[in-house]
C-alpha positions as CSV (number, residue, x, y, z in Angstrom):
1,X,11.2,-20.2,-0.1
2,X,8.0,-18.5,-0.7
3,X,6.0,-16.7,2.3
4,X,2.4,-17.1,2.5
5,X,1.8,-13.6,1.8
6,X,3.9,-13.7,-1.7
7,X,1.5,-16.9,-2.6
8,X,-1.6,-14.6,-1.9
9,X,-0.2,-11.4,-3.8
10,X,0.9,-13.4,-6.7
11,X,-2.2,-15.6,-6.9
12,X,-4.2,-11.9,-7.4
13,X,-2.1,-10.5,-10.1
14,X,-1.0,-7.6,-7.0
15,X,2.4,-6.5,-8.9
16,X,4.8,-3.5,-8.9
17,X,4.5,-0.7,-5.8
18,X,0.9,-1.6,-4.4
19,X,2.8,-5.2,-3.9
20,X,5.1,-3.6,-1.6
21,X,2.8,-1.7,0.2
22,X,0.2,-4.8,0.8
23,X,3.2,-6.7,2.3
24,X,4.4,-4.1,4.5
25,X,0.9,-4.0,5.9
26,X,0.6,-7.7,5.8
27,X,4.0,-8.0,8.0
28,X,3.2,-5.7,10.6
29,X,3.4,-1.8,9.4
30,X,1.1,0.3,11.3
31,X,0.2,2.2,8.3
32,X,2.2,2.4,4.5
33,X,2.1,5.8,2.5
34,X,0.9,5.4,-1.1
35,X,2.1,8.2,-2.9
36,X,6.5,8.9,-3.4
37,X,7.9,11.2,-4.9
38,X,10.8,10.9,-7.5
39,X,13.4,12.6,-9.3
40,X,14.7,16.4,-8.6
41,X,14.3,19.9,-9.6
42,X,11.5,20.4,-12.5
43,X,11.8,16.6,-13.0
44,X,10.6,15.7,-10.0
45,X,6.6,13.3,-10.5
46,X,4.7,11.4,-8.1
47,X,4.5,7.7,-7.9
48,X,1.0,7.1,-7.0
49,X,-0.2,3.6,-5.9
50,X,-2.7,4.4,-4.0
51,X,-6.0,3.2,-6.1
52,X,-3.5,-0.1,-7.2
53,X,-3.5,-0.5,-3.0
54,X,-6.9,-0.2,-2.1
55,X,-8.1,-2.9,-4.9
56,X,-5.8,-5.4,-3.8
57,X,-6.9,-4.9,-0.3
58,X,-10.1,-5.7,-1.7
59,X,-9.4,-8.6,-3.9
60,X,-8.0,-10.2,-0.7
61,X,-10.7,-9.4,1.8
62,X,-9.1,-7.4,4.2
63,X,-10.5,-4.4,5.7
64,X,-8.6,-1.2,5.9
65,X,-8.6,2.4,6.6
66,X,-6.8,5.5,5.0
67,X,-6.7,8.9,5.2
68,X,-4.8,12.0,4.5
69,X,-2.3,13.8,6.8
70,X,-0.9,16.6,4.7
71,X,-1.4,20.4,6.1
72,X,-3.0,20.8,2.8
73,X,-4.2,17.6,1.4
74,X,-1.8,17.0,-1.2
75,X,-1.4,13.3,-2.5
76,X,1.9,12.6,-0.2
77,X,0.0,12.8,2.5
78,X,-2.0,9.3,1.9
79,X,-2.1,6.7,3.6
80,X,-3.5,3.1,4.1
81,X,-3.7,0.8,7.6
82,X,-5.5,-2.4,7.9
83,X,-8.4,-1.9,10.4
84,X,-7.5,-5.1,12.2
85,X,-4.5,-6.9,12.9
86,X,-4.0,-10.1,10.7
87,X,-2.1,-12.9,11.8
88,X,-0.6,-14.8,9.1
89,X,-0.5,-18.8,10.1
């Protein structure tokens, strides 16, 4: 059975990690962080999602915040929360 939410994210194209995150937030999260990272050693990337996020956010309507709590401001440290509560019906 499809949940409302999947019917919204997959009637905007909103695939892949920026999916995950919009649910989370959808479903109650407080805030979701937008940038992993992956692998170990000198094979270790980033998996960024943040600018995928934010224009799904927007496609939909909602409104959010985000910010960045790193000591140093590196891309781990973002983070997106909706500015108001959304009740899904």
């Amino acid at each position: 059975m499809k949940t409302i939410t999947s019917i919204l994210l997959s009637s905007h194209k909103i695939n892949g990690n920026a999916r995950k995150n919009i649910e989370a937030l959808l479903n109650g999260a407080d805030k979701v962080r937008t940038c992993h990272t992956s692998g170990s050693g000198r094979f270790t990337g980033n998996i960024d999602s943040h600018e995928a996020t934010i224009d799904g956010l927007t496609k939909l309507g909602l409104k959010f915040k985000q910010g960045n709590d790193a000591p140093k401001g590196g891309k781990t440290g973002q983070w997106i929360a909706l500015a108001e509560k959304v009740s899904m019906q």
